[in-house]
MARNU-712446 format. One record per residue (C-alpha): residue in one letter; residue number from 1; y, x, z. Coordinates in nm, 4 decimals. Layout:
<atom code="A" pos="NUM" Y="Y" X="X" Z="Z"/>
...
% end
This chain:
<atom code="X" pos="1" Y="6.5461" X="-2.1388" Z="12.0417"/>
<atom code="X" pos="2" Y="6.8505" X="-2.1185" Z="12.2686"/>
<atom code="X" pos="3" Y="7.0662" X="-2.3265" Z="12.4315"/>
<atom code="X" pos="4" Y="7.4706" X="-2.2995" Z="12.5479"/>
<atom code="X" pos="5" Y="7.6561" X="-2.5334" Z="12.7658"/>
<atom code="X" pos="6" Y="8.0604" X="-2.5553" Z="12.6654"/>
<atom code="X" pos="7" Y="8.2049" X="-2.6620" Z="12.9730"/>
<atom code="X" pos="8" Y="8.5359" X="-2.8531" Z="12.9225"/>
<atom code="X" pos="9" Y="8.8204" X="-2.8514" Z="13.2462"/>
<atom code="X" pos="10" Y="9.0725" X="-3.1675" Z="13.2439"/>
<atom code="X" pos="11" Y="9.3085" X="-2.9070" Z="13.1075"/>
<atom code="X" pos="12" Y="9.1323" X="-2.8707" Z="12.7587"/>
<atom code="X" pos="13" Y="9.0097" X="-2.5261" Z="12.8254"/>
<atom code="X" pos="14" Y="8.6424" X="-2.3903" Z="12.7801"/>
<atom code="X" pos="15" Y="8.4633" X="-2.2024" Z="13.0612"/>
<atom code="X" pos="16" Y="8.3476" X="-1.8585" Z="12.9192"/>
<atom code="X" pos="17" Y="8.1110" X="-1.6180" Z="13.0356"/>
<atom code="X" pos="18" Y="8.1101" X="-1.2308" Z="12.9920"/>
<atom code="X" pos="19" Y="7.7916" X="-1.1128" Z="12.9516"/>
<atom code="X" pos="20" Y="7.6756" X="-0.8531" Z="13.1695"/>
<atom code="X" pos="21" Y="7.3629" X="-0.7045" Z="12.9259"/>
<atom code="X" pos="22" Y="7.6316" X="-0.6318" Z="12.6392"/>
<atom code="X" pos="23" Y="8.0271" X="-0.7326" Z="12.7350"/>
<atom code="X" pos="24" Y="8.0668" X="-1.0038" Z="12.5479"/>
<atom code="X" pos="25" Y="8.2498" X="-1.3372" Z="12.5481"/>
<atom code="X" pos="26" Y="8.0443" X="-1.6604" Z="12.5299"/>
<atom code="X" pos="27" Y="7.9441" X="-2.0220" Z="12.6657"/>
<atom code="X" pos="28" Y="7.6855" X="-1.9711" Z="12.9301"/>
<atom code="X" pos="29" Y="7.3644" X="-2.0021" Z="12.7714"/>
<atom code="X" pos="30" Y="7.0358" X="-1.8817" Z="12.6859"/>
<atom code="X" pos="31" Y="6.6825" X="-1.9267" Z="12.5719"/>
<atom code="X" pos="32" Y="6.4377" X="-2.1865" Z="12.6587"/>
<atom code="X" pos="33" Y="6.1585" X="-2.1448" Z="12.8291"/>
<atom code="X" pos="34" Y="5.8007" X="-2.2710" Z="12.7276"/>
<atom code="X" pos="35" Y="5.7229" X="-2.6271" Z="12.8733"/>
<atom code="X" pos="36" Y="6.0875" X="-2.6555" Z="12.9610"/>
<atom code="X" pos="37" Y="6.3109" X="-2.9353" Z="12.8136"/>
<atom code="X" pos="38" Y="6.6136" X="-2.8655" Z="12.6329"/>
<atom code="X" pos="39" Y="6.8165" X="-3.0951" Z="12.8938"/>
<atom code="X" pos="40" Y="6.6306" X="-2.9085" Z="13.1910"/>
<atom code="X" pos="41" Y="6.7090" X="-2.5289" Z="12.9663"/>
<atom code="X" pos="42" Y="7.0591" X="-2.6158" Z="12.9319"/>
<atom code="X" pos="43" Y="7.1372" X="-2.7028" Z="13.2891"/>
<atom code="X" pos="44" Y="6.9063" X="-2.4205" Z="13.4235"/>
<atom code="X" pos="45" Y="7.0588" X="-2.1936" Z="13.2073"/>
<atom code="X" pos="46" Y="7.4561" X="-2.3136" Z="13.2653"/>
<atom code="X" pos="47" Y="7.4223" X="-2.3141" Z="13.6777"/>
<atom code="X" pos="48" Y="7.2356" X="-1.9386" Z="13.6470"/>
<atom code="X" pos="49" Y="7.5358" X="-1.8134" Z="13.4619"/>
<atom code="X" pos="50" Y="7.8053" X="-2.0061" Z="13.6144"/>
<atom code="X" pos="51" Y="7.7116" X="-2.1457" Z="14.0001"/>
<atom code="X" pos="52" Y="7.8423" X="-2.4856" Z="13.8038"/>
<atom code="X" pos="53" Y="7.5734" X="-2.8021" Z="13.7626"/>
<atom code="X" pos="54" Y="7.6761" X="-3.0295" Z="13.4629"/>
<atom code="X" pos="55" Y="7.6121" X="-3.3724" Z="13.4351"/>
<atom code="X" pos="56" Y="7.2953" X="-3.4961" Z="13.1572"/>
<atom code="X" pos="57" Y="7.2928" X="-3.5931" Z="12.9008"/>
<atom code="X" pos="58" Y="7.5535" X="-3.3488" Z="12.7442"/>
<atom code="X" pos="59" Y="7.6870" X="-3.3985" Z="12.4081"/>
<atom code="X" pos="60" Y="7.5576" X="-3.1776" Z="12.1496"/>
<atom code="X" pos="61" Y="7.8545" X="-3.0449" Z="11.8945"/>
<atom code="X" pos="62" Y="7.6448" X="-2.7719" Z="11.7050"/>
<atom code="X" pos="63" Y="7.3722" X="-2.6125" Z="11.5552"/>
<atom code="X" pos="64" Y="7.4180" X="-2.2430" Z="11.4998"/>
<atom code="X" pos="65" Y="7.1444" X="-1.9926" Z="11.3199"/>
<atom code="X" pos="66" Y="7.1340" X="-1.6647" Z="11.3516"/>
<atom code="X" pos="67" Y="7.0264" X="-1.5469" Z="11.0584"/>
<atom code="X" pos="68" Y="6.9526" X="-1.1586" Z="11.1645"/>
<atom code="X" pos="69" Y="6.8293" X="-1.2327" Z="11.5075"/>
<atom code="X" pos="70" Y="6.6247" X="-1.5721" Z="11.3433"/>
<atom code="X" pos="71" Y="6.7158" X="-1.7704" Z="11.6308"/>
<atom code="X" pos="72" Y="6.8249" X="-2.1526" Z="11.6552"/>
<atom code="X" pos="73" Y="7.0827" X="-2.2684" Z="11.9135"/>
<atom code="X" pos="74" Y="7.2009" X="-2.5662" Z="12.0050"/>
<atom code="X" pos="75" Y="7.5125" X="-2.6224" Z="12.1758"/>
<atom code="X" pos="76" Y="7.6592" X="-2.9082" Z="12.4104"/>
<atom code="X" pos="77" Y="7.9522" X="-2.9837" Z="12.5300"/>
<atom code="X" pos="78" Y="7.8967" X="-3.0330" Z="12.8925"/>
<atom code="X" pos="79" Y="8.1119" X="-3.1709" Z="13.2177"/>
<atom code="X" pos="80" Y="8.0798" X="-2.9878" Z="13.5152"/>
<atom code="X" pos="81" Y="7.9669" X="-3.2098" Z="13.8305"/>
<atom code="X" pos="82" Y="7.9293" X="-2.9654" Z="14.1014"/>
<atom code="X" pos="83" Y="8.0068" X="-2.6084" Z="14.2144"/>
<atom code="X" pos="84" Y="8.2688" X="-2.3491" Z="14.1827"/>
<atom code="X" pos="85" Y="8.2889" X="-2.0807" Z="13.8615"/>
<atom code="X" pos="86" Y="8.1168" X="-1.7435" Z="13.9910"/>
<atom code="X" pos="87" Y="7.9322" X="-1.4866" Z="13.8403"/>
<atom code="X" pos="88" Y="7.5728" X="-1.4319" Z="13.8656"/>
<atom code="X" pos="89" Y="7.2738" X="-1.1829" Z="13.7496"/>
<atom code="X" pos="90" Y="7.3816" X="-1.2088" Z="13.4378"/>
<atom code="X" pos="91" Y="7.6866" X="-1.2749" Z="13.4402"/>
<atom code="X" pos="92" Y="7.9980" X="-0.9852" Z="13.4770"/>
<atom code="X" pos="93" Y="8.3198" X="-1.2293" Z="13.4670"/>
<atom code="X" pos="94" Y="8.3947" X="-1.6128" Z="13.4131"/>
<atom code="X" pos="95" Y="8.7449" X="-1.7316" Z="13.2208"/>
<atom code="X" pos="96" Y="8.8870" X="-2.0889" Z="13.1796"/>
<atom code="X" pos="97" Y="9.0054" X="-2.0135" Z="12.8185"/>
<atom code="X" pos="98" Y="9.2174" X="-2.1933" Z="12.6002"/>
<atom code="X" pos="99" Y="9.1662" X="-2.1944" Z="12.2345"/>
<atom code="X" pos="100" Y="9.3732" X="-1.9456" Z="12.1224"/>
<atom code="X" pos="101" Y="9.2041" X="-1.7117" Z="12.4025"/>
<atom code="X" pos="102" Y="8.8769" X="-1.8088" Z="12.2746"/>
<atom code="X" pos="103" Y="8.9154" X="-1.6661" Z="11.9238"/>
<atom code="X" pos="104" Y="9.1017" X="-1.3720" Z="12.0527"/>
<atom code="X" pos="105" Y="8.8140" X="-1.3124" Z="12.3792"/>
<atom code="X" pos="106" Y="8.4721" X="-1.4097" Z="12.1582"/>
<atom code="X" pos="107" Y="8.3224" X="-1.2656" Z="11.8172"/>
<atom code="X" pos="108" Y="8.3367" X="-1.5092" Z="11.5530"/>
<atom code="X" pos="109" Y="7.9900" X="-1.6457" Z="11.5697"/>
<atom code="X" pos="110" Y="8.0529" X="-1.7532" Z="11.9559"/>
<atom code="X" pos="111" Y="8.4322" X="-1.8926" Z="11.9154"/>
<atom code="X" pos="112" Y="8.3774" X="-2.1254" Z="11.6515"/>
<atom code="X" pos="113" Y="8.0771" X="-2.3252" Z="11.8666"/>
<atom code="X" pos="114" Y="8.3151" X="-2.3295" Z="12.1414"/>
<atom code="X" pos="115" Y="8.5683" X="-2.4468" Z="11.9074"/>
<atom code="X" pos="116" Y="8.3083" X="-2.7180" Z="11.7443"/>
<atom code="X" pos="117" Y="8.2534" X="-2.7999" Z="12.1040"/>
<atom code="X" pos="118" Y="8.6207" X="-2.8670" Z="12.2058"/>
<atom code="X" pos="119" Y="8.6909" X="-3.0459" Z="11.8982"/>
<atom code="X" pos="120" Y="8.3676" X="-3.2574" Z="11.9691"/>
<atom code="X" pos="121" Y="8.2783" X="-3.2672" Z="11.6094"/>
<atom code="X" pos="122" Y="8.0195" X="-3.5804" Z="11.5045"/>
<atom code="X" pos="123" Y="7.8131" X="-3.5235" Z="11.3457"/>
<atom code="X" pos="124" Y="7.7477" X="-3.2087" Z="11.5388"/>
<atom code="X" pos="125" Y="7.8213" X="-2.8883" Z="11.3058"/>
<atom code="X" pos="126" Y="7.5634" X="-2.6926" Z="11.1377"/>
<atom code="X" pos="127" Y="7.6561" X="-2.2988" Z="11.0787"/>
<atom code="X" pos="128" Y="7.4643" X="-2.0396" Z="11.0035"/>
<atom code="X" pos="129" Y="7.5533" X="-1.6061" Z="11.1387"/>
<atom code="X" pos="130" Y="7.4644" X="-1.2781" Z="11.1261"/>
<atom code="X" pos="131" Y="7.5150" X="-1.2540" Z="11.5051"/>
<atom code="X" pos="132" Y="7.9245" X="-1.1748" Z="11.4395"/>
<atom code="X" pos="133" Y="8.0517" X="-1.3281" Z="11.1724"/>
<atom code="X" pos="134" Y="7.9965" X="-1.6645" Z="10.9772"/>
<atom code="X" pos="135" Y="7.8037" X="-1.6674" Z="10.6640"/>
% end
C-alpha cells in the first residue's frame, strides 16, 4: 500500500515531484512502512520528498490500483503548513503545476489523482491502472 500527498497552493496549482529513480512526474508519495499509520506515512513520506510538512488530517480524494504492479494507493489532498519546496534523496525537481501542466508533465495514471485531488471529488474516486494508463 502507498500513499501520495497532493499539495494545493492558494493559486489552485498542485505541487509535483520528479522522481529521481525513473524521471517521472507525480505527487510526492510512497509506500508505508510496517507499524506506521497512514496519517504518519503520508506526512513522512510528503516532507522526505518535498522539505514541506502538511497539516493532518488530509482529505482523501482517491483510491487508485495498480493493477500490474498490485499495489493500492491512497491519495489526499493535503495543505502545506511549514517549509519551503526543495528536492531531496529522492527527489530530482519540484513544480507548482497547473492543471493543464499536470496532464501534459504526468502519465495518465498520476494526472488524473492529482486531478481527483484538485477537484476534491466526494466520495473520493476509485480507479483502477496498469501503471500508465487507466483501465
Amino acid at each position: 500500500m502507498s500513499v501520495a500527498g497532493v499539495i494545493v497552493d492558494d493559486q489552485g496549482r498542485a505541487l509535483l515531484i520528479q522522481r529521481r529513480d525513473n524521471g517521472q512526474w507525480e505527487p510526492p508519495g510512497g509506500v508505508v512502512e510496517a507499524g506506521e499509520t497512514l496519517p504518519d506515512a503520508l506526512q513522512r513520506e510528503v516532507l522526505e520528498e518535498t522539505g514541506m510538512k502538511i497539516a493532518l488530517p488530509a482529505t482523501l480524494t482517491g483510491v487508485y490500483k495498480n493493477m500490474t504492479g498490485l499495489i493500492v494507493s491512497l491519495v489526499f489532498r493535503c495543505e502545506a503548513i511549514d517549509g519551503t519546496p526543495t528536492t531531496g534523496d529522492e527527489t530530482y525537481a519540484l513544480r507548482w503545476a497547473t492543471r493543464d501542466e499536470v496532464v501534459t508533465l504526468a502519465d495518465e495514471a498520476y494526472a488524473i489523482r492529482v486531478l481527483d485531488a484538485l477537484d476534491s471529488v466526494t466520495p473520493p474516486a476509485i480507479r483502477a491502472h496498469d501503471g500508465v494508463k487507466l483501465v
